[in-house]
ZASE-927675 format. One record per residue (C-alpha): x, y, z. Coordinates in steps of 0.05 Angstrom, whole numbers, plus 5000, padded with zeros to 4 digits. Example, Ala and Ser with C-alpha at 12.3 -4.5 7.8 and 13.67 -1.06 7.14 Angstrom:
2
524649105156527349795143
***
This chain:
598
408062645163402862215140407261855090412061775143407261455185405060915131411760755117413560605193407260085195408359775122415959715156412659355222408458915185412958725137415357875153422757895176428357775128430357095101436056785137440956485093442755835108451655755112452755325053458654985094454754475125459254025184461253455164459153085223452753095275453952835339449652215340452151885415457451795463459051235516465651465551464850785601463850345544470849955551470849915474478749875477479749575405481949675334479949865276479949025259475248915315470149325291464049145256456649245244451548715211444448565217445148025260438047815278435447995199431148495229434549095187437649415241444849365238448949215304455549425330459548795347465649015381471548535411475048945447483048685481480248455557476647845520469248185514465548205456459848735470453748705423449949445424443049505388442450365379445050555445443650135486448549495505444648905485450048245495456348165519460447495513466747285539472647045489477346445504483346905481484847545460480947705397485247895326480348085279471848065265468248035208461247805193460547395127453747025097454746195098451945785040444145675055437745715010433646055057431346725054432047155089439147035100443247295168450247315173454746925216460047265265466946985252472747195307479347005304483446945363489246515373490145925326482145895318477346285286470346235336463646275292457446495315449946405302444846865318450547045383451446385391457345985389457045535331462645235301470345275319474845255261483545085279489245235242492744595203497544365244504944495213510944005203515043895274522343915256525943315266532043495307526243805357522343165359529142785377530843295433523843175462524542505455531642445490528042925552521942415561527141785567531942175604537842155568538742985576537443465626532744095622540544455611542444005560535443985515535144865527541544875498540844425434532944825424536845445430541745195370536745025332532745595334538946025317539145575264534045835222528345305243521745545265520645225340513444995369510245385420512744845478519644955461519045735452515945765526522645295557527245795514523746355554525946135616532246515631531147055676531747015752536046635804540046025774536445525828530045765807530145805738533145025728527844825782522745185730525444795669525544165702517644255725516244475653519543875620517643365664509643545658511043735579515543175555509842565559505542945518504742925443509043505404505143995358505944565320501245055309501045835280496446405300492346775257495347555252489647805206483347705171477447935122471947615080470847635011463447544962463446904930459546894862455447504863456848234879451448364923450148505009447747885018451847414970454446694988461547015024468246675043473946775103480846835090485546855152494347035147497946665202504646715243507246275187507046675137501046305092494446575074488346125080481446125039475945775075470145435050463345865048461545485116468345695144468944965159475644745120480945045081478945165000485545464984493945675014497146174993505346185014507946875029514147085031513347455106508147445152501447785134499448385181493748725134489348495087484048805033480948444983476048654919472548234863469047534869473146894887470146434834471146974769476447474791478947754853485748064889487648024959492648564980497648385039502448785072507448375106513148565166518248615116515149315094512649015021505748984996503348394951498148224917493847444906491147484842486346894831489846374879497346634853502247054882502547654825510447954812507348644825511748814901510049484928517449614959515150165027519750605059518450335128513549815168506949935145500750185197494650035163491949825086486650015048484149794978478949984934477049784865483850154826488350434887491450064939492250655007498450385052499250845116506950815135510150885211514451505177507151955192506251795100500051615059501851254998496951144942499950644887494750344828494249644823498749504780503449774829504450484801505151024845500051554855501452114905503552044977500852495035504752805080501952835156503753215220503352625262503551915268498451455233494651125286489750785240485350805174478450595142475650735067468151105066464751065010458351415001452751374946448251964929447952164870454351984849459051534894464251894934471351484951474351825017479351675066479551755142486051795178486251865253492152105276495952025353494652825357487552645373485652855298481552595251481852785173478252635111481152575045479052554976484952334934490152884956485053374984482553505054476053605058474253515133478253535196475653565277479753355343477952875382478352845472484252285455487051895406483351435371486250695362480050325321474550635263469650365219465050785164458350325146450750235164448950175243441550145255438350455198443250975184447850845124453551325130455451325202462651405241464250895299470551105334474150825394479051185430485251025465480651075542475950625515470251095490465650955444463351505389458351465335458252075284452752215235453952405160449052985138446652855074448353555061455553565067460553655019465453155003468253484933474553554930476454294911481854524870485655134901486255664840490056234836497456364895497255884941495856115014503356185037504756654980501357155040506756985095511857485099518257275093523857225157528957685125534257725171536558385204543458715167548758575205555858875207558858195173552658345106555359125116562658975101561358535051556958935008562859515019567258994986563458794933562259594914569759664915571859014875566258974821571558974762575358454788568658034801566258134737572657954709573357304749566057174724567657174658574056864657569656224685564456374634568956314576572255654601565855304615564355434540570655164517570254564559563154474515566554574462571054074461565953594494561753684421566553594383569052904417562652634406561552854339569152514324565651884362560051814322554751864385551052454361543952394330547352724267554052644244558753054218560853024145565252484147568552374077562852824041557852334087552652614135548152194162541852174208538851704248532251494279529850914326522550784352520550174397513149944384509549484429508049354499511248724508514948244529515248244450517248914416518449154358525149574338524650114274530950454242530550954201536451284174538451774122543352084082543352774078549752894044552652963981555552183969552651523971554951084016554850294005554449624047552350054114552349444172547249834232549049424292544649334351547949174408543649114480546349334552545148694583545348114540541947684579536448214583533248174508533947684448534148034385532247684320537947984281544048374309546948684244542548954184546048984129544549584083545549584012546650333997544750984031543451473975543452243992536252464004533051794008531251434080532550734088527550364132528149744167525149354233527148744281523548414332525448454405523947984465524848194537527047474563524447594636518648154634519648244710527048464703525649194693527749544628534849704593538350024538540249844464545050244421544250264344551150374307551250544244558350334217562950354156568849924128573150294122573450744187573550464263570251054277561850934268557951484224552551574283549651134344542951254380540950974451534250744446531950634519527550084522520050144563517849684618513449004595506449214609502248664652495148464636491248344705
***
């Protein structure tokens, strides 16, 4: 009893077990939520900087009612009114020697990109003005002296437009003006023309995208510049003041997304995916040959320093290398409403992908792994992954209601991306066999009963399918298109053909032998091309001297690929006699793609 006793009070005195922690840590803490925010914008509208060089990074949001709301933490610090619906913001540092530096605000809206100082408007940067056509300067002209009507000049601007010729914004307005009463619509035109036809005609584009890009040095604070796509389908490169244009860039459709990586005065790459559903790439003020051809319109564009990420409207993930290589493509349950790169650095750096989807989820991927996924109240229509306040890896999401979210990144969590070993989780899912019905009764019934004739059928098929193969062989051995011939006048020969290089220059090796009995004498080995125009060969017959049994006879021509961007083809290597039309032996050598040096 009295052990019993002891043992009872060493029990109740004993400290309480050790709780073990769950080693799946969340992947996100709630950090705050403003459901009356208004923050109705995308992901391109969407930024943090430290704007005052305080540290603390603020949210800078430009949302599509022509606000842009400043918030410091949580609470709303600014809020400024925009001439025009905003496009895109980005923050970017300006040339100056002091220290410390603050970024400037850059929106773009309209045909102007607005800059801002310390909040403060600062400088207004416009668009070039394009070329007016001519036959649209002469109908403007004919309105203002009244030689036509507001009929007569809405009728030639509508021929010209269907003519291929891009219109100004003046003319695009009076072609506009077609619905409603007759009366009312020519007393509209004639208003519009008479107050529009004195003034001066101009043409200008909108801007449809933009980023920023470091100048000379890779670091958060380096000398960075603007660049801005437009309506007509050009890309621009400011100057580090944002001030004038340093560079154009002619595309051939109009830019929607853009992503850029390296430094603009040693090496960088600007990724654009246009309306036509292609994705191309500026390499060092040149339009590279390297298209990414896309299945449909693309949603969003990522880029990172080997991968280029293009979200597709057909609810796909592409992931092609930069030299235009495909990678994987992921597969979603829903469409793509927008995407952002996160890239965090612990220990090791961490590459990720977030994808919101329009059924209110939002995923993370690393490569082709999912590593984190939570729903959301509503879809979300913008993101951004960066610093805000003092917090480095933090999650801003807008929805489509105009809430504003801001997620926390434990420094615990695990972004890894797992391997899954062993049957894959649907091996478990029992299959949907199908009930027996009296149709699978009768038929097994008649297969019991007619098994001999089945079997008989079977191989009565069997046997002609390997006479067919037969004969096939034996044609081509009679042809001479098999690797080894047959013994052709006590000749057997074999053949070999290697390409070396990576081109546009390559290099061609034949190596053939005689493994028969009799030498053969004054071979010609013919190399003849697919597409002439394709390659230019150095020689097109090698003459041989004599192919003695046992001994290989080596030889090598050069190859050019005229036009590396042409793809790859085919050249067949005959090896001929003369005194049979009948060849000894070809081989197909198929020729590799021309490899391109960024």
């Amino acid at each position: 009893m009295r052990e019993q006793q002891a043992a009872q009070q060493a029990a109740q005195q004993a400290p309480p077990p050790r709780q073990v922690k769950d080693k799946n840590t969340p992947a996100w803490l709630e950090a705050w939520q403003d459901p009356m925010a208004g923050a109705d914008a995308f992901s391109s509208c969407i930024c943090t900087a430290d704007l005052a060089g305080d540290g603390e990074f603020r949210l800078v949001v430009a949302t599509a009612m022509k606000k842009m709301k400043v918030w410091n933490g949580t609470s709303l610090t600014s809020e400024h009114d925009l001439l025009e619906p905003p496009v895109a913001v980005c923050t970017f540092y300006p040339a100056e020697p002091k220290s410390p530096k603050r970024p400037s605000l850059a929106i773009a809206a309209g045909t102007h990109v607005y800059i801002y100082r310390n909040l403060r408007p600062y400088y207004k940067f416009t668009l070039p003005a394009l070329t007016v056509d001519e036959q649209e300067i002469e109908v403007w002209k004919m309105v203002r002296d009244g030689q036509i009507g507001p009929k007569e000049a809405f009728d030639e601007l509508a021929n010209i437009r269907d003519a291929g010729v891009s219109l100004t914004s003046r003319s695009l307005d009076l072609l506009a003006m077609e619905d409603g009463a007759a009366g009312e619509v020519e007393q509209l035109r004639a208003a519009y023309c008479a107050a529009q036809a004195p003034e001066q005609l101009q043409h200008f584009t909108s801007i449809t995208c933009m980023g920023s890009i470091k100048k000379n040095m890779d670091e958060w604070d380096a000398t960075s510049c603007l660049f801005v796509g437009t309506e007509s389908a050009e890309l621009y490169v400011l100057n580090a003041n944002g001030s004038a244009v340093k560079t154009t860039t002619r595309l051939p459709s109009v830019p929607v997304f853009v992503a850029s990586t390296g430094l603009l005065d040693v090496d960088y790459r600007i990724v654009v995916a246009c309306r036509d559903g292609r994705v191309y790439t500026i390499k060092n003020d040149e339009l590279s040959t390297v298209v990414i051809e896309l299945e449909t319109q693309p949603c969003g564009l990522v880029r990172t320093a080997k991968q280029i990420h293009v979200a597709c409207m057909n609810q796909v993930i592409h992931c092609y290398h930069a030299k235009g290589k495909k990678a994987y493509s992921l597969y979603l349950p829903a469409e793509i409403t927008c995407i952002e790169s996160m890239e965090v650095t612990r220990t090791r750096a961490v590459r990720c992908l977030l994808v919101a989807l329009a059924n209110n989820e939002l995923r993370v991927y690393n490569e082709k792994h999912m590593v984190s996924k939570f729903d959301m109240m509503e879809p979300v229509r913008g993101l951004s992954f960066g610093r805000m306040g003092r917090e480095d890896n933090t999650l801003i999401l807008c929805t489509k209601g105009g809430c504003l979210q801001v997620k926390i990144m434990p420094r615990l969590a695990n972004l890894e991306a797992v391997s899954q070993n062993g049957p894959p989780p649907e091996q478990d899912i029992p299959l949907a066999v199908p009930k027996k019905t009296k149709l699978y009764v009768e038929q097994t019934q008649r297969e019991r009963e007619q098994a001999v004739d089945m079997h008989q059928a079977f191989q009565k098929d069997l046997l002609k399918l390997r006479l067919n193969t037969a004969r096939a062989y034996v044609k081509v051995m009679k042809d001479g298109q098999s690797p080894v011939n047959d013994s052709f006048e006590g000749v057997t020969v074999r053949i070999q053909a290697s390409v070396q290089g990576l081109g546009p220059l390559f290099k061609i090796r034949v190596h053939v032998v005689n493994t028969g009995t009799k030498p053969v004498y004054d071979v010609p080995i013919l190399l003849v091309p697919s597409d002439v125009d394709m390659y230019d060969l150095e020689e097109v017959i090698m003459q041989c001297p004599a192919l003695l049994p046992g001994l290989p006879w080596i030889d090598a021509v050069k190859c050019r690929q005229k036009d590396p961007a042409a793809g790859a083809g085919e050249i067949r290597v005959i090896v001929a006699t003369k005194t049979s039309p009948v060849p000894l032996i070809t081989a197909l050598i198929k020729m590799p793609l021309s490899e391109f040096l960024d």
